[in-house]
N, C-alpha and C positions, 0 to 999 in steps of 0.2 A: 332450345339449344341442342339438347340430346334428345329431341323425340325423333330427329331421322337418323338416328343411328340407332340401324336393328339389332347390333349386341348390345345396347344400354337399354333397347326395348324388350328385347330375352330376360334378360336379369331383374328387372325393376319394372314396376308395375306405375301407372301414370302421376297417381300424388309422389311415390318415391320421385321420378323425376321432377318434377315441379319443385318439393324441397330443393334438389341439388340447384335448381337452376336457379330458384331464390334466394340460394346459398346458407337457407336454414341449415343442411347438412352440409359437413365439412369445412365451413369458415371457420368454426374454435379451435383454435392453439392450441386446446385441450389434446385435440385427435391431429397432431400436427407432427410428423417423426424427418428428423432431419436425415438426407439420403446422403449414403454417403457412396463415391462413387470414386473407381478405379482414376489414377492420373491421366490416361489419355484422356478418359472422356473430359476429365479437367481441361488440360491441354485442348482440345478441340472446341471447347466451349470458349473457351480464354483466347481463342484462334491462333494459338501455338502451333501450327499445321503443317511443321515444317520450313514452309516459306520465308519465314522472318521470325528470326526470335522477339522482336517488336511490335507483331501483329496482336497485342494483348486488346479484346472486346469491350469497347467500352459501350452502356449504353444509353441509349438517346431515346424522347420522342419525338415524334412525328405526327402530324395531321393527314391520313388520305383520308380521297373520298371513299364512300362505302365498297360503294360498286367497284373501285378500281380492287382493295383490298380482296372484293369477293372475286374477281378475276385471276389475281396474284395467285390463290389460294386453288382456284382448280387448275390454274396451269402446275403448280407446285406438287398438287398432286399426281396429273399426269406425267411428269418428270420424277414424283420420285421425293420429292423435297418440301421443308415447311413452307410456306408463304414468307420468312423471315431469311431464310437462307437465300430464298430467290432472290428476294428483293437484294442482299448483300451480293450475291452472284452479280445481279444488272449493274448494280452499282460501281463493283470492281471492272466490269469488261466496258465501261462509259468511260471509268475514269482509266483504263490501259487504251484507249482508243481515242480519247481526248491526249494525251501525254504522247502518244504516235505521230497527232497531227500539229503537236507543236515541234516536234523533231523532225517533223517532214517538212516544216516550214522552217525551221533552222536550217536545214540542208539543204533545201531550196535558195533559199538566199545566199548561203556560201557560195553555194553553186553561182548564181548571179553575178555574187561581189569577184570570184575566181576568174569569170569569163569577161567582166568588166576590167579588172587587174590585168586580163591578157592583149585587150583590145588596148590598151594605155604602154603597155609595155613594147606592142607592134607598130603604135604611132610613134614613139618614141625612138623605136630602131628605125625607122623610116624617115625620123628628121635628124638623125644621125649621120 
């Protein structure tokens, strides 16, 4: 897990990482210190972001596949972002873009029923 990260290979020597990665080191409560952290970051975790004061984080699992996840995660890197935020990112800009094309399809069809309303209204004056 950390043998290709060459700052955990500077610092720690290979059984240290091994430990960690078997979770010998650092799994006991013992060595466990609760962080405590300013409100935004609260806020931005809770996804208070502004946007909606109802945007509070709930969270869920999920099943992907590996490969897809290992994807997510270097795109996320090249962007800048977790793999977790991306995938929240896609998620939001599916569902603003699914939500568009049911409005375009409500308006559409007004549209329709509008031009339908007008043609009924023209035979009507015409059998007047």
């Amino acid at each position: 897990m950390y043998k290709s990260d060459p700052i955990i290979e500077a610092i720690f020597d290979e059984k240290e990482i091994e430990k960690w990665d078997s979770r010998e080191y650092g799994a006991d409560e013992e060595y466990v210190e609760r962080a405590v952290l300013d409100k935004q970051y609260v806020d931005l975790i809770n996804g208070n972001d502004g946007e909606k004061p109802s945007n509070k984080m709930q969270p869920i699992s999920i099943r992907l596949p590996e490969p897809l996840i290992q994807d997510l995660k270097e795109i996320g890197k090249k962007e800048g972002l977790g793999y977790q935020t991306l995938i929240r990112e896609v998620m939001k800009r599916f569902v603003a873009a699914e939500n568009r094309k049911e409005l375009n399809q409500a308006i559409s069809e007004n549209e329709r029923l509008r031009e339908k309303m007008r043609q009924m209204e023209d035979m009507l004056e015409k059998q007047a």
